[in-house]
PDB file of the backbone (N, CA, C, O) and the ligand in Angstrom, with CONECT records:
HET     ZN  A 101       1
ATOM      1  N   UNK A   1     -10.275 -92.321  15.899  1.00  0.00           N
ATOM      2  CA  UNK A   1     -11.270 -91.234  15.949  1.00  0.00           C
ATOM      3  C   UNK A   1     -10.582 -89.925  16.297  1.00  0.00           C
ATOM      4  O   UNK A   1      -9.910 -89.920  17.328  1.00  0.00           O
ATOM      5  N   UNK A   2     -10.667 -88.726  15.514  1.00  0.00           N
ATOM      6  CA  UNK A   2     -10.336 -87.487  15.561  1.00  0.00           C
ATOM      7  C   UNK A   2     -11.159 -86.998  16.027  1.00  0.00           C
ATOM      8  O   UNK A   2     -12.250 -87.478  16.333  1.00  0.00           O
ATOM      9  N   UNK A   3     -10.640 -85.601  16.206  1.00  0.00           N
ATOM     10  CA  UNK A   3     -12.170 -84.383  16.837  1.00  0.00           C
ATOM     11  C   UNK A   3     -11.900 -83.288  16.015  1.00  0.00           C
ATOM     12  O   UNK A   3     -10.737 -82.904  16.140  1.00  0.00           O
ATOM     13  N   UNK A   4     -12.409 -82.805  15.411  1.00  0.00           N
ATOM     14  CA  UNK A   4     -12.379 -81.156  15.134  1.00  0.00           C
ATOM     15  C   UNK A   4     -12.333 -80.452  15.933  1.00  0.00           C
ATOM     16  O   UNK A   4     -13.084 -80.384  16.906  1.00  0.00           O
ATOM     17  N   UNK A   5     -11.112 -79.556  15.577  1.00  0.00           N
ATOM     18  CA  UNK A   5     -11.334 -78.216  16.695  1.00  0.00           C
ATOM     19  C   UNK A   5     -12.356 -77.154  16.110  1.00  0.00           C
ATOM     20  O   UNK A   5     -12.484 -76.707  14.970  1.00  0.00           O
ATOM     21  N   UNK A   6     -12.976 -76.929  17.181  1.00  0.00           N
ATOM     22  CA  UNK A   6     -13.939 -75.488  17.497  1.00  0.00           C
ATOM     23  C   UNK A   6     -13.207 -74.075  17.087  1.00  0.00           C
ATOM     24  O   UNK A   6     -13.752 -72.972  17.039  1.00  0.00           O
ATOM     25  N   UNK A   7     -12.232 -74.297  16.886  1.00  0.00           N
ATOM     26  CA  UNK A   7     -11.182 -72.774  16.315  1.00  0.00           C
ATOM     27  C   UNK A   7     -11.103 -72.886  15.145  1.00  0.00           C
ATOM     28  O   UNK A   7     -12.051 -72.540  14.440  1.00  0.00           O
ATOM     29  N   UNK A   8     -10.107 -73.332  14.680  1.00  0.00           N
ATOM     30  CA  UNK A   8      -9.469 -73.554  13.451  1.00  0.00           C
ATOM     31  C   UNK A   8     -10.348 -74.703  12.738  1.00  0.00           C
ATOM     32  O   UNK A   8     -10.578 -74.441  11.557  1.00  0.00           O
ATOM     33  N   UNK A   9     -10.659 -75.404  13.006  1.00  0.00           N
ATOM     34  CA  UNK A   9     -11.301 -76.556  12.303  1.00  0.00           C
ATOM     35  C   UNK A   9     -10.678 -77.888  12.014  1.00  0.00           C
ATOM     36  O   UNK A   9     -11.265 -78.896  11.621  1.00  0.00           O
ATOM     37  N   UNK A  10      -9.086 -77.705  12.329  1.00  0.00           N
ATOM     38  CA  UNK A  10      -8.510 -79.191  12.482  1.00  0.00           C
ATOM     39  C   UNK A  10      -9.088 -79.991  12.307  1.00  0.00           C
ATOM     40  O   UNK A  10     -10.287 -79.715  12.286  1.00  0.00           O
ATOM     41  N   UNK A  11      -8.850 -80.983  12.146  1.00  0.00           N
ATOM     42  CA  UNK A  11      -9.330 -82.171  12.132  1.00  0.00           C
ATOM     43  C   UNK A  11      -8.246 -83.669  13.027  1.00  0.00           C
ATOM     44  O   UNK A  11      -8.050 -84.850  12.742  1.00  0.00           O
ATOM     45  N   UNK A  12      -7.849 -82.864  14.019  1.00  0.00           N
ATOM     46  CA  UNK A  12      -6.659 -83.659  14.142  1.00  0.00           C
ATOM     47  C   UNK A  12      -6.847 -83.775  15.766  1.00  0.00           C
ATOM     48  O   UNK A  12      -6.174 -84.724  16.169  1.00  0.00           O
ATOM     49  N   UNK A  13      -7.382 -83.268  16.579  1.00  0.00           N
ATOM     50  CA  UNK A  13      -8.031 -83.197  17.954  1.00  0.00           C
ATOM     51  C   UNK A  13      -8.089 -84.915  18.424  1.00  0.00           C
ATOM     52  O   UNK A  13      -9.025 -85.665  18.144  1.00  0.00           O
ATOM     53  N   UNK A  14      -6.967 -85.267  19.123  1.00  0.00           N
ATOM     54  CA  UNK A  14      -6.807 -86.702  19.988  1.00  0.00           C
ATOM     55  C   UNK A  14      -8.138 -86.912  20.358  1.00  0.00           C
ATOM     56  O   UNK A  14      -8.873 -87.680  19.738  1.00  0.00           O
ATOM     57  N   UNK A  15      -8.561 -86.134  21.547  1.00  0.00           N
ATOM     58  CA  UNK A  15      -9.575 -86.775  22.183  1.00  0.00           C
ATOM     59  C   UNK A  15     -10.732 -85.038  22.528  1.00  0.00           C
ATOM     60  O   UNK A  15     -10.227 -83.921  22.418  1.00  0.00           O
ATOM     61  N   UNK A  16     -12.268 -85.260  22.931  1.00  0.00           N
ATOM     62  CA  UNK A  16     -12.859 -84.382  22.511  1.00  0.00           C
ATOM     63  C   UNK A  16     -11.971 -83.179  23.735  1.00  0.00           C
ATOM     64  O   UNK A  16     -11.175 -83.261  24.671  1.00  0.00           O
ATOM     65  N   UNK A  17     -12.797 -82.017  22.910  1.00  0.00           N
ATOM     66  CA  UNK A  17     -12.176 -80.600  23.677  1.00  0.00           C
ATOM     67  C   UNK A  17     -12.974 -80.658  24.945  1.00  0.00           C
ATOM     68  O   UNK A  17     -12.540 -80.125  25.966  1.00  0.00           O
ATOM     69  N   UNK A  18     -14.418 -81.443  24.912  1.00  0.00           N
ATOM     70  CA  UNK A  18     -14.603 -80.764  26.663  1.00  0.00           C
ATOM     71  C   UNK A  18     -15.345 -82.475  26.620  1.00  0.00           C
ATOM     72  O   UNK A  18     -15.358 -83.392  25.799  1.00  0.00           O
ATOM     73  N   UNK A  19     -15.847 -82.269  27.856  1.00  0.00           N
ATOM     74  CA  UNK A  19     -16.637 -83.564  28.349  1.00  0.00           C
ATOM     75  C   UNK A  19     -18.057 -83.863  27.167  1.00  0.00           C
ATOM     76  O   UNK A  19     -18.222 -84.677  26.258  1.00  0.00           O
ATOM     77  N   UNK A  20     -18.744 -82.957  27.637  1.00  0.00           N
ATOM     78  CA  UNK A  20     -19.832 -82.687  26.374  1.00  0.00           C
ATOM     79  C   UNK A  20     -19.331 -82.068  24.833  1.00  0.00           C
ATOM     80  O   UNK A  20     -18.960 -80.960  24.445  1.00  0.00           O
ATOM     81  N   UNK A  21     -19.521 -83.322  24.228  1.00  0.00           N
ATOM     82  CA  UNK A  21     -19.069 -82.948  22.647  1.00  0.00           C
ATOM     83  C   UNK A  21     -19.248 -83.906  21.206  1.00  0.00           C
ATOM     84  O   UNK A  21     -18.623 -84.933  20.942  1.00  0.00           O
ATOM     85  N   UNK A  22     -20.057 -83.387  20.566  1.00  0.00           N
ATOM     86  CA  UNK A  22     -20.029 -82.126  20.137  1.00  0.00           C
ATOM     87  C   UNK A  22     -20.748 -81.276  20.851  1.00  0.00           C
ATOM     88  O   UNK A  22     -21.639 -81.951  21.367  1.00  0.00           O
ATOM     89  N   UNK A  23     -20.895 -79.795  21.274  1.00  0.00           N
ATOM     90  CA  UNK A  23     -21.931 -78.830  21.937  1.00  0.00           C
ATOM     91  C   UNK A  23     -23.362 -79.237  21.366  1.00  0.00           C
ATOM     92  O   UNK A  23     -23.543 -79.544  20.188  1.00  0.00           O
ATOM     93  N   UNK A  24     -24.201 -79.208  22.187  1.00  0.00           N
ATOM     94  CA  UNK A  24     -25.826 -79.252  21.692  1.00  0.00           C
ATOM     95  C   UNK A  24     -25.949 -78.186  20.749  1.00  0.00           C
ATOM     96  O   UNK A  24     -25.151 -77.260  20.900  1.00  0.00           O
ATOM     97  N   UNK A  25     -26.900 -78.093  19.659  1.00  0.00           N
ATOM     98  CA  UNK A  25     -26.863 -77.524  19.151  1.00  0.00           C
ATOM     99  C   UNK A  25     -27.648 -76.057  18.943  1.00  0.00           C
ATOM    100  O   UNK A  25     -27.628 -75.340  17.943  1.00  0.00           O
ATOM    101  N   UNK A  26     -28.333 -75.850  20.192  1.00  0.00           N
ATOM    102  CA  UNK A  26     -29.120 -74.894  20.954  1.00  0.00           C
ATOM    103  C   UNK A  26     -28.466 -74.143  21.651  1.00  0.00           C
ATOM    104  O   UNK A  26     -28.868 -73.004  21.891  1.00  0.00           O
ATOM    105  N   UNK A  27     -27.285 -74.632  22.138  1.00  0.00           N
ATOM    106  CA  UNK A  27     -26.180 -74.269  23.581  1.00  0.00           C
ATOM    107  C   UNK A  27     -25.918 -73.013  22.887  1.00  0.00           C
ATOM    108  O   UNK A  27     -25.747 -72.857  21.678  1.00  0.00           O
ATOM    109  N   UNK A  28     -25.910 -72.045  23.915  1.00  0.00           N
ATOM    110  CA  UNK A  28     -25.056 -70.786  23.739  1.00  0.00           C
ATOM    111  C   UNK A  28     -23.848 -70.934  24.805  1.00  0.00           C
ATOM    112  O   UNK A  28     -23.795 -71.210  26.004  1.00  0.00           O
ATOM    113  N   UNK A  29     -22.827 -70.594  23.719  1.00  0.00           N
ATOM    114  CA  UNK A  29     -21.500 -70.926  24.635  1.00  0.00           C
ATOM    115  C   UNK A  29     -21.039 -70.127  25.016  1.00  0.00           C
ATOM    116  O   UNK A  29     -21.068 -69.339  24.071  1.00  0.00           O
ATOM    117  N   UNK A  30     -20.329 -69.424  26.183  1.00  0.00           N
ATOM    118  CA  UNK A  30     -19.348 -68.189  26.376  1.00  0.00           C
ATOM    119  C   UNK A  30     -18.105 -69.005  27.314  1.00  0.00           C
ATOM    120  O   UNK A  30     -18.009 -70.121  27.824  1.00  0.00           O
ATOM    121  N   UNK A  31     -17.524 -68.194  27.258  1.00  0.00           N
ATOM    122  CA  UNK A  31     -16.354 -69.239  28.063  1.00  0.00           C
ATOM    123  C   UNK A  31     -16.070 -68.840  29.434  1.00  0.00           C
ATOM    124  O   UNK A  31     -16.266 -67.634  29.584  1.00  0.00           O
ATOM    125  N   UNK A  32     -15.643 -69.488  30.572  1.00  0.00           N
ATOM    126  CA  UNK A  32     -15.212 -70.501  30.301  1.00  0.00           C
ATOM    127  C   UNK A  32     -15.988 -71.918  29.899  1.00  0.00           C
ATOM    128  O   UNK A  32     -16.715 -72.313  30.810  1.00  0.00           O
ATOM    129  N   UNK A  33     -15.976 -72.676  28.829  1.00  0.00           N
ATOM    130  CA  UNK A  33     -16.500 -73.122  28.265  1.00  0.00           C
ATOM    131  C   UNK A  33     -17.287 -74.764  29.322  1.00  0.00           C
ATOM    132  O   UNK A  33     -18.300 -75.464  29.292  1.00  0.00           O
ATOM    133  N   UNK A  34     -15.953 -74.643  30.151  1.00  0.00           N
ATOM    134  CA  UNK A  34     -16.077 -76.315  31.111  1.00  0.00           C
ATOM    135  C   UNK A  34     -17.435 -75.729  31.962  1.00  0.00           C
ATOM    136  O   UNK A  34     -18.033 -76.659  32.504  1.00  0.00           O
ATOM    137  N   UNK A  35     -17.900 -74.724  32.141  1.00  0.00           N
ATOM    138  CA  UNK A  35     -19.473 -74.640  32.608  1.00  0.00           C
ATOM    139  C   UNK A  35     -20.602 -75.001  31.940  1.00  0.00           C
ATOM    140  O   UNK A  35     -21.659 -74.862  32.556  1.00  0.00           O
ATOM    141  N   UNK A  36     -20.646 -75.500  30.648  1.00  0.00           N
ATOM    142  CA  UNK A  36     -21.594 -76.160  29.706  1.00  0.00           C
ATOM    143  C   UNK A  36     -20.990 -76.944  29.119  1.00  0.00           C
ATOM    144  O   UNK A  36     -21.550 -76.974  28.023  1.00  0.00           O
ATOM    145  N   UNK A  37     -20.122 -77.691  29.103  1.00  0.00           N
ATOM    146  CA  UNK A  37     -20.012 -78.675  28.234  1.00  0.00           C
ATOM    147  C   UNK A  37     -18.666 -79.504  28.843  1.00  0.00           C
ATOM    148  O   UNK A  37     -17.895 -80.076  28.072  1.00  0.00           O
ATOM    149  N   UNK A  38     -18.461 -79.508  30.372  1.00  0.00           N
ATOM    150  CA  UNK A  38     -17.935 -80.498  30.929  1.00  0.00           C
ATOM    151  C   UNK A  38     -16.361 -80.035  30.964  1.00  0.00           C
ATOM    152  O   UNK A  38     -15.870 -78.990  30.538  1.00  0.00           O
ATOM    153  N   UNK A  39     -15.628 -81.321  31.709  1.00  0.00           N
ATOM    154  CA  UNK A  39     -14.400 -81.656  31.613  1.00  0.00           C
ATOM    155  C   UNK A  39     -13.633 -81.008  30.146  1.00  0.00           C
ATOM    156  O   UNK A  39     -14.158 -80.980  29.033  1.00  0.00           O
ATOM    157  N   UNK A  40     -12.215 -80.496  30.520  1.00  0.00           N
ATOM    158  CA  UNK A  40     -11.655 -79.538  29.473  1.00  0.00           C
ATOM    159  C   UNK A  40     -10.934 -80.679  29.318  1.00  0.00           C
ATOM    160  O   UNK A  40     -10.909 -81.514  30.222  1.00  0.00           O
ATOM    161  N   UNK A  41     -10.185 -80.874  28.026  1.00  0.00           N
ATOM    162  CA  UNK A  41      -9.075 -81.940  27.477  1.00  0.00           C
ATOM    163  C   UNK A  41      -7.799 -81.531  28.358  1.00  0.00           C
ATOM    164  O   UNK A  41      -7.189 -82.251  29.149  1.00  0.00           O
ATOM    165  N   UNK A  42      -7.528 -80.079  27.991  1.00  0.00           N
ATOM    166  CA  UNK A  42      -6.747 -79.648  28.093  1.00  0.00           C
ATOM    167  C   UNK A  42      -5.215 -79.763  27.046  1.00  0.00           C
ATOM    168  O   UNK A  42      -4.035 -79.567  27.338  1.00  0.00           O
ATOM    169  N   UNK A  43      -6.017 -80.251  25.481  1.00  0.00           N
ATOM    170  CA  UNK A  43      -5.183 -80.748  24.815  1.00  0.00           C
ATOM    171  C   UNK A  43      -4.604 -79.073  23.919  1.00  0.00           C
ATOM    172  O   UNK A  43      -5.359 -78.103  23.979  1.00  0.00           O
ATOM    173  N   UNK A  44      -4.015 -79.027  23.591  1.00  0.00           N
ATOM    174  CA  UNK A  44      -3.445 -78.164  22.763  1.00  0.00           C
ATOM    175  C   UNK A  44      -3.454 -78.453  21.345  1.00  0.00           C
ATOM    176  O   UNK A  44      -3.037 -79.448  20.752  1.00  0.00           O
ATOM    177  N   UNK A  45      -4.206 -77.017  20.754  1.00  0.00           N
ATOM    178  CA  UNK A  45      -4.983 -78.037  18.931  1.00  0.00           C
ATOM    179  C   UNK A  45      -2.858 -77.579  17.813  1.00  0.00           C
ATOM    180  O   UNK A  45      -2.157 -76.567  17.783  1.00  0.00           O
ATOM    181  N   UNK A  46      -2.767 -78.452  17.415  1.00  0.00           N
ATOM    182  CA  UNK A  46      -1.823 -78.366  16.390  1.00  0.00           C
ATOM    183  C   UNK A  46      -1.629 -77.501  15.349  1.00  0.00           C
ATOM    184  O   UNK A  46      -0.558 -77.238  14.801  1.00  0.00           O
ATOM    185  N   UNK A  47      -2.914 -76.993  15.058  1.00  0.00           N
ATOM    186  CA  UNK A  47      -2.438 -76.259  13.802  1.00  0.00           C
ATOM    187  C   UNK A  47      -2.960 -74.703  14.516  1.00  0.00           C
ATOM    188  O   UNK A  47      -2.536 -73.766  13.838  1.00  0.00           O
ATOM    189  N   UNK A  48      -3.756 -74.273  15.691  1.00  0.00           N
ATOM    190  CA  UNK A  48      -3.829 -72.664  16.201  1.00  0.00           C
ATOM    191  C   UNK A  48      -3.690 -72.500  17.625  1.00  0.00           C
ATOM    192  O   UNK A  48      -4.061 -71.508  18.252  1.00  0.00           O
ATOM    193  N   UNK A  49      -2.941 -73.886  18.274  1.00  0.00           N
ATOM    194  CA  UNK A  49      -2.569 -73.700  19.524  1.00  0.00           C
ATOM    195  C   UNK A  49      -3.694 -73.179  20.796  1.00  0.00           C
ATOM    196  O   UNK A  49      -3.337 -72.694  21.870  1.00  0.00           O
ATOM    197  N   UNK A  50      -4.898 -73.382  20.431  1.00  0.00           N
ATOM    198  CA  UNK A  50      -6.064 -72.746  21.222  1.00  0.00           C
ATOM    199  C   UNK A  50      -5.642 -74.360  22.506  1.00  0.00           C
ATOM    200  O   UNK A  50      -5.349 -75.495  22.129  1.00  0.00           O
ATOM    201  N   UNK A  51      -5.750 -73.931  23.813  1.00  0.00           N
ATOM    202  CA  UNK A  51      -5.707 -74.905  24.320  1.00  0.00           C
ATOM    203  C   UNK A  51      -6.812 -75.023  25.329  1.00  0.00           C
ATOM    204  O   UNK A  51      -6.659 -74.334  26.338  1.00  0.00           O
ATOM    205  N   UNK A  52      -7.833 -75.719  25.261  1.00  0.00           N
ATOM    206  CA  UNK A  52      -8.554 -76.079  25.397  1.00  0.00           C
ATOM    207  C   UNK A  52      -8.826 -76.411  27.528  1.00  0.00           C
ATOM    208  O   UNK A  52      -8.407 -77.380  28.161  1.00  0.00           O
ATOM    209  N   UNK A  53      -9.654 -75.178  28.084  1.00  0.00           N
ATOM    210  CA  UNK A  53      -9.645 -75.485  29.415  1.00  0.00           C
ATOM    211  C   UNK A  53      -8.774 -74.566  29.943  1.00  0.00           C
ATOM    212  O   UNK A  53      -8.769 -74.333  31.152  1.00  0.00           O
ATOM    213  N   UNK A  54      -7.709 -73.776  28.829  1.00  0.00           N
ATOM    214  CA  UNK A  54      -6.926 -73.203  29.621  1.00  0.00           C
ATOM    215  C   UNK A  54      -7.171 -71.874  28.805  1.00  0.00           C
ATOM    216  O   UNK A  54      -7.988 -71.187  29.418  1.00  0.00           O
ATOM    217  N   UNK A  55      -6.751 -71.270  27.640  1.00  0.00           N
ATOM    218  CA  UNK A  55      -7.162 -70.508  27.008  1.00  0.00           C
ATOM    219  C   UNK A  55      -8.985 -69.603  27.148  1.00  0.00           C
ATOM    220  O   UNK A  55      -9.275 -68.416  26.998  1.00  0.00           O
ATOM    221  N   UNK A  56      -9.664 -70.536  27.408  1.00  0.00           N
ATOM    222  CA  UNK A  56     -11.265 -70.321  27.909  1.00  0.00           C
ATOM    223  C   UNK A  56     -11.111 -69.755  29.156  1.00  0.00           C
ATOM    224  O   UNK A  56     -11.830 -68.848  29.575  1.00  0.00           O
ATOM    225  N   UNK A  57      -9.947 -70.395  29.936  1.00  0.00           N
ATOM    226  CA  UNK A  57      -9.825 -70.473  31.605  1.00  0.00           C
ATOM    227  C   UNK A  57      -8.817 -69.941  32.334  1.00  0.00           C
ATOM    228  O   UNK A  57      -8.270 -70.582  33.232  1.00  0.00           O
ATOM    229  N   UNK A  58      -8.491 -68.746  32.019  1.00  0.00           N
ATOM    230  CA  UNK A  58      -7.539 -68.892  32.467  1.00  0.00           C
ATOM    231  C   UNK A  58      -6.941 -68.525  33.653  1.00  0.00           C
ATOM    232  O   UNK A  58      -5.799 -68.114  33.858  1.00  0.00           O
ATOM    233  N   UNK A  59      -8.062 -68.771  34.574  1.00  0.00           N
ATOM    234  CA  UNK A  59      -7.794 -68.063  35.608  1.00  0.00           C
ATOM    235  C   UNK A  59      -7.572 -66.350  36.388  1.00  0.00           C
ATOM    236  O   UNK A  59      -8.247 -65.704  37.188  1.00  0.00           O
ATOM    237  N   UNK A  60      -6.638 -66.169  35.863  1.00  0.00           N
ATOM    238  CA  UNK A  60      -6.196 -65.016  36.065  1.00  0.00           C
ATOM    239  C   UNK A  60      -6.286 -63.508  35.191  1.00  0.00           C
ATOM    240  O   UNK A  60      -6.106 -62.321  35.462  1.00  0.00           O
ATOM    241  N   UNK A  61      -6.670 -64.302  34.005  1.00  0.00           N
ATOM    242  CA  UNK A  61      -6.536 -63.590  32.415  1.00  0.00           C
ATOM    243  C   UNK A  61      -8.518 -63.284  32.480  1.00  0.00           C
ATOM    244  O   UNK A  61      -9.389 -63.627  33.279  1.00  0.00           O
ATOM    245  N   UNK A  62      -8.521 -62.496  31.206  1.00  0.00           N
ATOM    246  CA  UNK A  62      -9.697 -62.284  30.658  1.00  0.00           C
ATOM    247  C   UNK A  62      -9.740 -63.405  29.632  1.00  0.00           C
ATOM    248  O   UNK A  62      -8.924 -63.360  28.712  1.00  0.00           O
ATOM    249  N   UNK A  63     -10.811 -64.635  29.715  1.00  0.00           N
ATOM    250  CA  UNK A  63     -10.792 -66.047  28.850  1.00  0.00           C
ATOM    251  C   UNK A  63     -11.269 -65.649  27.461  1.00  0.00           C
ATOM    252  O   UNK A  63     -12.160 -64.875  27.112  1.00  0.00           O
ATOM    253  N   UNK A  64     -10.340 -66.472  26.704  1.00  0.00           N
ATOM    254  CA  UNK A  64     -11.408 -65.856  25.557  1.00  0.00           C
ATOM    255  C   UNK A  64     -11.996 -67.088  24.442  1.00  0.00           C
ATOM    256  O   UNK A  64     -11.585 -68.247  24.401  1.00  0.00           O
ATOM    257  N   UNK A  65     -12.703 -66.688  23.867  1.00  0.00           N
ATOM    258  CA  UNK A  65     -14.237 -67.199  23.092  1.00  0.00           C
ATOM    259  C   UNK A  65     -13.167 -67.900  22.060  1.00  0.00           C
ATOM    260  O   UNK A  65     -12.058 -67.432  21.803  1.00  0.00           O
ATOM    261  N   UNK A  66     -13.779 -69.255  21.454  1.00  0.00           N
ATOM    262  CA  UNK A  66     -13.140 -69.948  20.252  1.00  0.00           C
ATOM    263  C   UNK A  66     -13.159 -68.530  19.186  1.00  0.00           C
ATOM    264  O   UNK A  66     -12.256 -68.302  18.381  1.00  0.00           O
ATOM    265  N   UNK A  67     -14.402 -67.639  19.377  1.00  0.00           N
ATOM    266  CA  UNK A  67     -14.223 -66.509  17.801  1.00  0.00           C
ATOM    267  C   UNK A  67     -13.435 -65.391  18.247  1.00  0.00           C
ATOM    268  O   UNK A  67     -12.925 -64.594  17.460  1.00  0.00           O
ATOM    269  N   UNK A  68     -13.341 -65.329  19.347  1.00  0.00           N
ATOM    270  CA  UNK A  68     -11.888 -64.267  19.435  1.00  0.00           C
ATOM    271  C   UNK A  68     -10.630 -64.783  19.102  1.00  0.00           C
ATOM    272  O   UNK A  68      -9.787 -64.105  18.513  1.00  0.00           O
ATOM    273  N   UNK A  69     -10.499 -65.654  19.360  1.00  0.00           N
ATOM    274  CA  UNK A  69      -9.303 -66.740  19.191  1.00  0.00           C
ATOM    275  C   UNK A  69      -8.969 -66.988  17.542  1.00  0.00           C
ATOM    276  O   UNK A  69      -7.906 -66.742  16.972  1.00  0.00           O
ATOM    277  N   UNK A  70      -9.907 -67.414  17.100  1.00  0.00           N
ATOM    278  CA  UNK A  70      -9.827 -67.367  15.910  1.00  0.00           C
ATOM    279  C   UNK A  70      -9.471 -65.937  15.032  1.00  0.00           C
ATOM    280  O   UNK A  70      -8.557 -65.876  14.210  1.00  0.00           O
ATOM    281  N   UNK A  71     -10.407 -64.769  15.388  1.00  0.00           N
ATOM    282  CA  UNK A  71     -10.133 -63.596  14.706  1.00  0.00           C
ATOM    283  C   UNK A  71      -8.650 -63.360  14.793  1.00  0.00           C
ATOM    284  O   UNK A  71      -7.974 -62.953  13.848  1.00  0.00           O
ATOM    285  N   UNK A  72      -8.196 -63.640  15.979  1.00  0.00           N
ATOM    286  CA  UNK A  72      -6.738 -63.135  16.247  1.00  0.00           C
ATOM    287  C   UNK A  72      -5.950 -64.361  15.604  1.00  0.00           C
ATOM    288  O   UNK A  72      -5.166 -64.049  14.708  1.00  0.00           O
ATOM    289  N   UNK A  73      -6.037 -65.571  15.899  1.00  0.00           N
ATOM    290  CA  UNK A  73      -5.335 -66.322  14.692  1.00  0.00           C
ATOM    291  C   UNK A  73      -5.124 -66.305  13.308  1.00  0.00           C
ATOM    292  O   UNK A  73      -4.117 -66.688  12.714  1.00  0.00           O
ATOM    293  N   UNK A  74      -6.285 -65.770  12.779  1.00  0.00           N
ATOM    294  CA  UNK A  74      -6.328 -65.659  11.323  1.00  0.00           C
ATOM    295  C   UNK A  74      -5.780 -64.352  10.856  1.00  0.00           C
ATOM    296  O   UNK A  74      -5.246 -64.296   9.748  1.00  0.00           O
ATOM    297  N   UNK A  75      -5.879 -63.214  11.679  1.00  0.00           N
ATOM    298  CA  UNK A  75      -5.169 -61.805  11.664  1.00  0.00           C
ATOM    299  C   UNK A  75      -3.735 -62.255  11.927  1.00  0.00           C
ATOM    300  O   UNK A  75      -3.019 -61.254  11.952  1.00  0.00           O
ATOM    301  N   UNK A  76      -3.103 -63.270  12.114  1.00  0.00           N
ATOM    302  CA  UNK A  76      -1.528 -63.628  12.380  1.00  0.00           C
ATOM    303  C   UNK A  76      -1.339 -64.350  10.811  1.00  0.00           C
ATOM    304  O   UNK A  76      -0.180 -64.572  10.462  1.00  0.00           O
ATOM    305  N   UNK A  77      -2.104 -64.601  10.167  1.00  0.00           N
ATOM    306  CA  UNK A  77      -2.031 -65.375   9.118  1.00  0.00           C
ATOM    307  C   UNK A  77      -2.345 -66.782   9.051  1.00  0.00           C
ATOM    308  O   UNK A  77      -2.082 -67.189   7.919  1.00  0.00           O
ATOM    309  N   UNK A  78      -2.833 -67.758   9.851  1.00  0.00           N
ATOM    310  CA  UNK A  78      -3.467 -68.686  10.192  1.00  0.00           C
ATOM    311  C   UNK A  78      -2.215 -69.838  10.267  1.00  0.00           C
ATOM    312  O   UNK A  78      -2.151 -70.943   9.729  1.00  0.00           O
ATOM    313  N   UNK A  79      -1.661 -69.435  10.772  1.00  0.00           N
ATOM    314  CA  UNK A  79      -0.183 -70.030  11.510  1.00  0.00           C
ATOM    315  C   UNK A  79      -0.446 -71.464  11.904  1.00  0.00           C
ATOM    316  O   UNK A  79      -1.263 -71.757  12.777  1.00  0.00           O
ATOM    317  N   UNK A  80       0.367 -72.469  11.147  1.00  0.00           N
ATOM    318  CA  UNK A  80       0.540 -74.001  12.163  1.00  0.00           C
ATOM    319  C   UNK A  80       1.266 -74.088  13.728  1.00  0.00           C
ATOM    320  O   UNK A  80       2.369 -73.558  13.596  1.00  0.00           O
ATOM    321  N   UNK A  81       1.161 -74.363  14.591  1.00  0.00           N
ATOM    322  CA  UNK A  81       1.305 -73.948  16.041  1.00  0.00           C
ATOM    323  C   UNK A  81       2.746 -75.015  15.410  1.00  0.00           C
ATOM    324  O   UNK A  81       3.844 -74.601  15.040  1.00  0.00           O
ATOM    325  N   UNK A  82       2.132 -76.831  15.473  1.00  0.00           N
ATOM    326  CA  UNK A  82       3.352 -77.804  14.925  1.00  0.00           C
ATOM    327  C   UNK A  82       2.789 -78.294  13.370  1.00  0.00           C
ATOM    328  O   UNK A  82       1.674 -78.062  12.902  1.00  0.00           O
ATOM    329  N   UNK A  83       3.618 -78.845  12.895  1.00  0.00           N
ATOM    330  CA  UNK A  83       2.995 -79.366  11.378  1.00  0.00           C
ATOM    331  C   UNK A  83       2.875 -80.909  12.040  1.00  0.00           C
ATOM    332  O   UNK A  83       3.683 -81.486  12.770  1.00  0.00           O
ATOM    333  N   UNK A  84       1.486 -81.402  11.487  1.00  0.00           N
ATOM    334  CA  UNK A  84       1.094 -82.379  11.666  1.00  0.00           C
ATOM    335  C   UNK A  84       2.046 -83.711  11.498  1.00  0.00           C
ATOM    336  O   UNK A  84       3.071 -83.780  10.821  1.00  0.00           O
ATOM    337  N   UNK A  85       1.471 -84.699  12.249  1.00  0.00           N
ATOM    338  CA  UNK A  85       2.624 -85.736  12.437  1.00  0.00           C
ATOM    339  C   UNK A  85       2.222 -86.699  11.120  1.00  0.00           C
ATOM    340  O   UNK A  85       1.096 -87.156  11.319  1.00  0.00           O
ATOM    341  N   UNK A  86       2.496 -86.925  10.488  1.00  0.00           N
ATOM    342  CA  UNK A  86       2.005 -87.788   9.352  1.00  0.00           C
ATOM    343  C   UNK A  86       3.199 -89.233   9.277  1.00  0.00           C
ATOM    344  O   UNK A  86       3.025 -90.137   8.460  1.00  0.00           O
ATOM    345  N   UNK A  87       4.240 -89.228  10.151  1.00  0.00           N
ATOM    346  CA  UNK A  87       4.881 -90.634  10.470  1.00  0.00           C
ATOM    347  C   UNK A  87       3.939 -91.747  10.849  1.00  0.00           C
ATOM    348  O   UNK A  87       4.159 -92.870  10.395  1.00  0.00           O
ATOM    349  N   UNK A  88       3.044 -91.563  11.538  1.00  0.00           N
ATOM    350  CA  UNK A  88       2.240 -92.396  12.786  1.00  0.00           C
ATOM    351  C   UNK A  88       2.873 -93.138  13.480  1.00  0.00           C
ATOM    352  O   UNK A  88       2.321 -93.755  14.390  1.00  0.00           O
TER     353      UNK A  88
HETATM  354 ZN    ZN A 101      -7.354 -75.361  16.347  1.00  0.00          ZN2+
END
């Protein structure tokens, strides 16, 4: 079982991005995201590097939204962070 990422759209997401997932579909999300929808993975997505719990969270930083994240990923040219593992 994969997860889609909420950024990019991967399809390659180990295990889900937060505790609650998929988001309800009513939910308005702002981040940091682990206040509605649980436990962060904290996984790092493969193909736009959004990392999940930390990127939303970052403590110290101004967190930012899966669509900021994205705007600025896709303005880089929609960059593979690693190329997918296809050995298994
Ligand atoms: Zn992604």
């Amino acid at each position: 079982m994969m997860y889609e990422c909420p950024v990019c759209g991967y399809a390659g997401l180990k295990v889900m991005p937060y505790g609650v997932w998929p988001p309800p579909v009513d939910a308005e999300l702002s981040p940091p995201y682990d206040e509605s929808l649980g436990r962060p993975s904290y996984e790092v997505c493969a193909r736009c590097r959004y990392e999940f719990g930390n990127d939303d969270n970052p403590g110290t930083a101004q967190p930012v939204s899966f669509e900021e994240y994205r705007a600025e990923w896709e303005a880089r040219g929609s960059p593979w962070f690693s190329e997918p593992d296809t050995r298994n």
